[in-house]
C-alpha positions as a LaTeX table, in Angstrom:
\begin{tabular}{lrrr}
\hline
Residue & $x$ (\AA) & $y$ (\AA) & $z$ (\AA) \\
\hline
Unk1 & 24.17 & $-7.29$ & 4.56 \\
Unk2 & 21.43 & $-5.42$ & 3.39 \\
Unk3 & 17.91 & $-6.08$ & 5.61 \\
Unk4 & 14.52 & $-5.49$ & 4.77 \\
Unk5 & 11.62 & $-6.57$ & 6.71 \\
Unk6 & 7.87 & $-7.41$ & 5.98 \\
Unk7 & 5.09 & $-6.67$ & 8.00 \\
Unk8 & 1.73 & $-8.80$ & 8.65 \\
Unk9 & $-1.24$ & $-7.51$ & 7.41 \\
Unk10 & $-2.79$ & $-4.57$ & 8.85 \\
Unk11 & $-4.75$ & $-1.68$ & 8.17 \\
Unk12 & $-2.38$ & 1.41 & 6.61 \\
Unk13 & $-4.37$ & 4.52 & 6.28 \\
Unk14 & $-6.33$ & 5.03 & 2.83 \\
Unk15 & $-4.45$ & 1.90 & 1.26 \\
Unk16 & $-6.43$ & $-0.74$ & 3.24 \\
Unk17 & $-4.93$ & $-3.96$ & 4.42 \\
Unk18 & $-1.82$ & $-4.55$ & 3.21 \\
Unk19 & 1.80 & $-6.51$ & 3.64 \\
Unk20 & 4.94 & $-4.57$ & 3.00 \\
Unk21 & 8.63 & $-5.11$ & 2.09 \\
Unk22 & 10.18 & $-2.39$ & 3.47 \\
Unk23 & 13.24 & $-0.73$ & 5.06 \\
Unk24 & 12.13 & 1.19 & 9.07 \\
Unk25 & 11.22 & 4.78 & 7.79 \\
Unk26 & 9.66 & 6.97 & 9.93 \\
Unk27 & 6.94 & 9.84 & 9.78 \\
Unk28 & 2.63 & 9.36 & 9.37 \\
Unk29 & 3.05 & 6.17 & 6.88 \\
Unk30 & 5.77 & 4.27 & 8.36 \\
Unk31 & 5.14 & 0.16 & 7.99 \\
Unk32 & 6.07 & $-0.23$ & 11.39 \\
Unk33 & 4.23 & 2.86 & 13.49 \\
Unk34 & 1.75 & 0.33 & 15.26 \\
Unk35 & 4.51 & $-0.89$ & 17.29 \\
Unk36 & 6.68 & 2.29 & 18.12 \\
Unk37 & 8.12 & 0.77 & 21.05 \\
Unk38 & 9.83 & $-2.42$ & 19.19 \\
Unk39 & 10.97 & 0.03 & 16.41 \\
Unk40 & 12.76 & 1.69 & 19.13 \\
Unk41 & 14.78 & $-1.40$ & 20.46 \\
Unk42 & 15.75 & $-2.09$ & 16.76 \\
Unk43 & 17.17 & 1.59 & 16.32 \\
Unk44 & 18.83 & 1.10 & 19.06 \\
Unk45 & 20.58 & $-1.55$ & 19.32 \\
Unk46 & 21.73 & $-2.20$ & 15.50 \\
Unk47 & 23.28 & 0.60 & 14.65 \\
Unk48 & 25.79 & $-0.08$ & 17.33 \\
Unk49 & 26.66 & $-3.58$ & 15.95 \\
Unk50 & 29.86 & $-3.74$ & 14.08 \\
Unk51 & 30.20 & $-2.77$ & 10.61 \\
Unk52 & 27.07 & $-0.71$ & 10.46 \\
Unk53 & 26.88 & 2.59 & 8.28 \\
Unk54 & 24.39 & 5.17 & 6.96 \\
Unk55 & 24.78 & 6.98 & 3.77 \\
Unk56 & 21.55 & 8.79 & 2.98 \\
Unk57 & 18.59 & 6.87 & 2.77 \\
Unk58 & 20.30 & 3.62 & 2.85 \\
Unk59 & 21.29 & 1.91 & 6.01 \\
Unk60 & 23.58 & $-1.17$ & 5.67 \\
Unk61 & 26.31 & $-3.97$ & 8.02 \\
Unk62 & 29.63 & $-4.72$ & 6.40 \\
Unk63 & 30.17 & $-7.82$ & 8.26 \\
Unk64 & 33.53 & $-7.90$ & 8.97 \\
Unk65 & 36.20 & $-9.11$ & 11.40 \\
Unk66 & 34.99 & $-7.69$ & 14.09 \\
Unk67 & 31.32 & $-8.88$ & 13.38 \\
Unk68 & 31.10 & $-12.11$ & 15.86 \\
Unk69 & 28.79 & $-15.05$ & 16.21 \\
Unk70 & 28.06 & $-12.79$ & 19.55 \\
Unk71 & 27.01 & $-9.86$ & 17.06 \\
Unk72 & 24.93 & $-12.35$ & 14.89 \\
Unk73 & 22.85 & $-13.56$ & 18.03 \\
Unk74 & 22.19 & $-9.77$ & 18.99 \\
Unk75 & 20.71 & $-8.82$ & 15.48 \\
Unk76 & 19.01 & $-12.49$ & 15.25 \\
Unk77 & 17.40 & $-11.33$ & 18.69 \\
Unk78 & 16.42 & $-7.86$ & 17.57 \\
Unk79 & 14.96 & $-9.29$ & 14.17 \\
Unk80 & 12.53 & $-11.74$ & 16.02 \\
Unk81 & 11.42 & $-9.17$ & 18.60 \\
Unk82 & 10.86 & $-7.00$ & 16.27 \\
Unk83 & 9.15 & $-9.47$ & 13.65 \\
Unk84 & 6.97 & $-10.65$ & 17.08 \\
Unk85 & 5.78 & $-7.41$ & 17.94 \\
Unk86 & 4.95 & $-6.74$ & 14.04 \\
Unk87 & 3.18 & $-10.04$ & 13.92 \\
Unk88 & 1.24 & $-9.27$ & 16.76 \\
\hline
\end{tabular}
């Protein structure tokens, strides 16, 4: 499963306001540094689902066996908290 995101419009530095398809990055031009906290919670919690991995720059969730409906609500969850806080 490979996720990316989009963020609602907002102001991003020189570039104006803008929507983004993105993957979380961090550092002065991250999409998502207006709402640190909820960034946070997402870093958190789905890297200890199941099936996740890092290799480099990507980030990714082999759903597999032991990836339950239980594991499905918990990302579901972060998502929308995370797409909430985005959306303002």
């Amino acid at each position: 499963m490979y996720l990316k995101l989009r963020t609602a419009e907002h102001e991003f530095g020189k570039y104006g306001v803008v929507s983004h398809n993105f993957n979380l990055a961090e550092g002065d031009y991250a999409y998502l540094n207006y709402v640190p906290e909820a960034v946070e919670v997402y870093r958190r919690k789905v890297p200890a689902l199941p099936g996740f991995w890092v290799q480099g720059p990507s980030a990714a969730l082999e759903l597999g066996w032991k990836f339950t409906m239980k594991h499905a609500q918990q990302l579901l969850e972060t998502m929308v908290k995370l797409e909430e806080a985005a959306a303002g």
